[in-house]
KOLSEGU-418426 format. One record per residue (C-alpha): residue in three letters; x, y, z. Coordinates in steps of 0.25 Angstrom, whole numbers, padded with zeros to 4 digits, always signed. Layout:
<sites>
ALAXYZ/...
</sites>
This chain:
<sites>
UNK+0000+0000+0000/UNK+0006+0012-0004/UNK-0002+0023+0004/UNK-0007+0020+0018/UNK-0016+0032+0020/UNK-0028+0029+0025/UNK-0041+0034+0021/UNK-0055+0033+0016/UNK-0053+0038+0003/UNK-0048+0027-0006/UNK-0043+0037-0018/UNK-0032+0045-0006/UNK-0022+0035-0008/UNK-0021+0034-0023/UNK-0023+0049-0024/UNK-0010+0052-0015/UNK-0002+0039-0023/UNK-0005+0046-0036/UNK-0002+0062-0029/UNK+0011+0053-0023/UNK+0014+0046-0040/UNK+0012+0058-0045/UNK+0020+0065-0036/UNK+0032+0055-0037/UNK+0030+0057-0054/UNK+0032+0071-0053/UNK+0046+0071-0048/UNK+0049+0059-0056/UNK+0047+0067-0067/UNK+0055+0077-0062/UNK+0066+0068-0060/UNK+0067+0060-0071/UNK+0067+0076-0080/UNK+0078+0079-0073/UNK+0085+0067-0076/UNK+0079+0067-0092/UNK+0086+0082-0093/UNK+0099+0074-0091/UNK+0099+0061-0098/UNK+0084+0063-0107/UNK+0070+0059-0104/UNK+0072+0046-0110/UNK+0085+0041-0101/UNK+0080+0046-0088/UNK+0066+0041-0091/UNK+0071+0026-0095/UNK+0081+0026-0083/UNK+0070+0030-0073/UNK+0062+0019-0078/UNK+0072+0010-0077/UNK+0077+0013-0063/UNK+0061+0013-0058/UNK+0060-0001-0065/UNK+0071-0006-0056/UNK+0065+0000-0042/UNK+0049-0005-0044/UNK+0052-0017-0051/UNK+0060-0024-0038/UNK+0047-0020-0030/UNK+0037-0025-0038/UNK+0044-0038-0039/UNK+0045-0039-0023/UNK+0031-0035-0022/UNK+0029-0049-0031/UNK+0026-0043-0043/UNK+0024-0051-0054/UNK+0024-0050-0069/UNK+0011-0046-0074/UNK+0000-0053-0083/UNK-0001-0050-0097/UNK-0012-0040-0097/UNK-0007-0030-0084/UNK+0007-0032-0091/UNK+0003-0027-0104/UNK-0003-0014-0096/UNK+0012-0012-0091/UNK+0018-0013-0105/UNK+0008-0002-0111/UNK+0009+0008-0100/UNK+0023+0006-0098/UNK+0027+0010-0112/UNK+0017+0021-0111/UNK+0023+0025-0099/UNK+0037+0025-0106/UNK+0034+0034-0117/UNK+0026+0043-0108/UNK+0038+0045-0099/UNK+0048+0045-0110/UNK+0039+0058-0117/UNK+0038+0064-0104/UNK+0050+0065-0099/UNK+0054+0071-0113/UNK+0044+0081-0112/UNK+0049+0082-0096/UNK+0063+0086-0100/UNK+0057+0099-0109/UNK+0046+0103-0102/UNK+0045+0109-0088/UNK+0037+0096-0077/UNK+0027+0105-0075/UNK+0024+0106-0087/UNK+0026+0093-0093/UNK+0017+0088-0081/UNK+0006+0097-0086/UNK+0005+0095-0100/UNK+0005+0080-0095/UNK-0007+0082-0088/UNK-0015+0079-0100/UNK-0012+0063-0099/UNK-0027+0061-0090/UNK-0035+0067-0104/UNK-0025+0059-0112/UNK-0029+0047-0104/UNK-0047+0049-0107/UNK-0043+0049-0121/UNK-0034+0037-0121/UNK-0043+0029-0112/UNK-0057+0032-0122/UNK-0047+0027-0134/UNK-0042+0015-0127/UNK-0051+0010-0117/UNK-0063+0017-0125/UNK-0067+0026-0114/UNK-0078+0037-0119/UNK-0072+0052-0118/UNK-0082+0061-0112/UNK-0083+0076-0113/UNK-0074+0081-0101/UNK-0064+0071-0105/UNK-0064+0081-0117/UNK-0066+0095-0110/UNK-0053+0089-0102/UNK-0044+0086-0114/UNK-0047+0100-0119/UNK-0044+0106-0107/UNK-0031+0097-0104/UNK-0027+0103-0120/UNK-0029+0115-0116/UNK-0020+0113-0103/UNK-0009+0108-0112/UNK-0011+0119-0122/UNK-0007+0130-0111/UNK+0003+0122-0106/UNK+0009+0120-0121/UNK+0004+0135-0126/UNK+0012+0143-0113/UNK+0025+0134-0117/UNK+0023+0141-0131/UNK+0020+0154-0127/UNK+0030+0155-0116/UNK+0042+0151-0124/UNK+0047+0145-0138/UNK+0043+0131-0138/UNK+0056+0124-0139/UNK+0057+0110-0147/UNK+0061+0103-0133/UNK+0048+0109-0126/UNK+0040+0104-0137/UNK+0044+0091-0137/UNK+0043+0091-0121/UNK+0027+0094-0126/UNK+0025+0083-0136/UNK+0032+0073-0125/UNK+0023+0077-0116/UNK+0010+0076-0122/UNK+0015+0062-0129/UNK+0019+0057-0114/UNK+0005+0063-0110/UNK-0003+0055-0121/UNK+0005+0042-0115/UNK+0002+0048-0100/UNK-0012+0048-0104/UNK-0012+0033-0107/UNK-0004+0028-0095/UNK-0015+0035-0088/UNK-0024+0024-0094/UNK-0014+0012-0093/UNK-0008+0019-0079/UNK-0024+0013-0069/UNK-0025+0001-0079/UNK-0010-0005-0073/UNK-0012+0000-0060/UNK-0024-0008-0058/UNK-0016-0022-0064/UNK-0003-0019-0057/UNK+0004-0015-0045/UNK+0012-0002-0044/UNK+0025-0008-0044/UNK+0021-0016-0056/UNK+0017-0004-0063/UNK+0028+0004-0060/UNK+0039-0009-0063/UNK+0033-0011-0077/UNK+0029+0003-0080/UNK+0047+0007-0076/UNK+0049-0007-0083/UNK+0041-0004-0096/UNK+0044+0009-0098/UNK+0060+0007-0096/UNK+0058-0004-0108/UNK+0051+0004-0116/UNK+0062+0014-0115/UNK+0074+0006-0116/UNK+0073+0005-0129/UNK+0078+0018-0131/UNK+0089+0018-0122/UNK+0099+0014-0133/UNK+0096+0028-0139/UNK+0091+0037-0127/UNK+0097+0032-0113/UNK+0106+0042-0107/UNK+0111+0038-0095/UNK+0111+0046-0084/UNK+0122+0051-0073/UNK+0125+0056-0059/UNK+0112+0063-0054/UNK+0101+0059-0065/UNK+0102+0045-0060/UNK+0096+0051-0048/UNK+0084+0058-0055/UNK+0081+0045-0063/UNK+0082+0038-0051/UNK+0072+0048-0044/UNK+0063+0046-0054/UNK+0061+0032-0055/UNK+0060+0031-0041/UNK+0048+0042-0041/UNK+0042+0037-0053/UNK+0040+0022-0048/UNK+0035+0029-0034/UNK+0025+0035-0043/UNK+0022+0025-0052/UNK+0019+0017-0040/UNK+0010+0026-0034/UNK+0003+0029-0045/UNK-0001+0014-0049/UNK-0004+0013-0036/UNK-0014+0024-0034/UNK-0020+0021-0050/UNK-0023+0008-0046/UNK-0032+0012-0032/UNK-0041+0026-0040/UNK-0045+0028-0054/UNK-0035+0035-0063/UNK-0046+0047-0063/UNK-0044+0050-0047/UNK-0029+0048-0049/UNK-0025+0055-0062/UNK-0029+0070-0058/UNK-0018+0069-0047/UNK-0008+0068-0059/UNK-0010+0083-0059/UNK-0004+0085-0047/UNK+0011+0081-0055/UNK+0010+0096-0060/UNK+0011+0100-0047/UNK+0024+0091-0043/UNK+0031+0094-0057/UNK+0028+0110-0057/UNK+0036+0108-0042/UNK+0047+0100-0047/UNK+0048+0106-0060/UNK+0052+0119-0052/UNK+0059+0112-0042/UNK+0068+0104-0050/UNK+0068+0112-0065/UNK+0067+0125-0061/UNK+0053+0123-0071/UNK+0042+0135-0067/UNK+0026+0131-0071/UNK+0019+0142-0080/UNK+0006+0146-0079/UNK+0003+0139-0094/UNK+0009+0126-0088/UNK+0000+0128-0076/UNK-0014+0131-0083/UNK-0012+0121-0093/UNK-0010+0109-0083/UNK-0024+0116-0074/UNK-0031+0113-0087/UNK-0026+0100-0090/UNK-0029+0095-0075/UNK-0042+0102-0076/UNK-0045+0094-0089/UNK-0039+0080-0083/UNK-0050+0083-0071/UNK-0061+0085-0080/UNK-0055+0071-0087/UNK-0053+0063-0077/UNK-0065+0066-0065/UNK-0078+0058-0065/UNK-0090+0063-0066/UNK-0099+0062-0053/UNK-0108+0048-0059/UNK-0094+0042-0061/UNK-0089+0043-0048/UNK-0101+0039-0042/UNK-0099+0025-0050/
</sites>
């Protein structure tokens, strides 16, 4: 058991693991971009993955953990190389763009999500799932349109943007495939073939792409593998007790985290732009992803 706060409220102690994952994700990211402005998103999101492998995957064997069936090992494989091109895009986007900002702009994964799960688990799109993605356009539009107006778009920035939104189209589906594995495996399962996966997918590029790193880095990469199995941890944990609709609105609470560490680490200031743009995306994810009063009433 993970939490041992006691209450009446069943939906407390998911709540604080996700506010906790999402917490220890936020200076993850923080750690690995300042290892990726050494040695390259690539390199030090491989080398994370690989260092995160080695620490869960011990633990989920003592815990007797056990190769999985075909069907919940098949759910592993897809989000896992999901999961290594959305991390790979992201950190790109990471090393160009200020966090707060790449955090934002990521925010629009939760609308992403309605459209992918109406075209791949037939879900029918109603009218506030519209109004939200408008909204969550116009967040990104305000976000994107204060980067133009305040300064010349550089070739770097924009390609931090096109990262971003591609890693936020892949977000949008491991949202889909992220409750659907926690509810057939346990978190250190999750987070051994999640690390596991993802560090296959990725080796293939190593031959090409893998810098390795020295003196210091080491220590970011290490940081980050350790935060980012905590969090994945937490997070499976927490998705397999509450809904993904309860839980997914606390991801907005990462703007939060990297608008602090952003500052405190990179110096990085939030704008005005960047601030509005991510009220209306949240705003639009909320409309989204809240039932309606009969729902809750089922």
């Amino acid at each position: 058991m993970i939490f041992c706060v006691s209450s009446h409220n069943p939906l407390l102690r998911p709540v604080l693991a996700t506010i906790t994952g999402i917490a220890l994700f936020s200076a993850m990211d923080a750690a690995i971009k300042s290892a990726a402005l050494e040695i390259g998103a690539y390199s030090a999101y491989f080398l994370r993955c690989v260092i995160g492998l080695a620490m869960i995957a011990p633990v989920w064997r003592a815990r007797g953990g056990k190769w999985p069936n075909r069907r919940v090992l098949k759910i592993h494989l897809l989000r896992g190389v999901v999961v290594a091109f959305m991390g790979w895009t992201f950190f790109v986007s990471l090393v160009r763009l200020p966090l707060a900002e790449a955090i934002a702009l990521s925010f629009i994964a939760p609308l992403i999500a309605l459209y992918l799960a109406a075209a791949l688990l037939g879900e029918k799109i109603e009218r506030r799932a519209i109004i939200a993605a408008v909204l969550g356009l116009a967040g990104v539009l305000v976000i994107v349109g204060g980067r133009i107006g305040g300064e010349r778009m550089s070739d770097e920035a924009l390609l931090g943007l096109v990262a971003l939104l591609l890693s936020a189209i892949l977000y949008g589906w491991n949202l889909v495939l992220q409750r659907q594995q926690a509810l057939v495996a346990s978190p250190t399962e999750v987070s051994t073939f999640q690390n596991g996966v993802v560090a296959l997918v990725l080796l293939m590029g190593a031959p090409m792409l893998l810098v390795l790193p020295e003196g210091a880095v080491w220590v970011d990469i290490t940081l980050g593998a350790i935060l980012a199995v905590g969090a994945a941890v937490m997070l499976s944990w927490a998705y397999a007790r509450a809904e993904a609709q309860k839980l997914v609105p606390i991801e907005y609470t990462g703007f939060l985290w990297a608008s602090l560490l952003g500052w405190w680490f990179f110096g990085e200031q939030v704008t005005l732009t960047t601030a509005f743009g991510a009220v209306l995306i949240v705003i639009g994810c909320w409309i989204a992803t809240r039932r309606r009063p009969e729902q809750s009433a089922v």
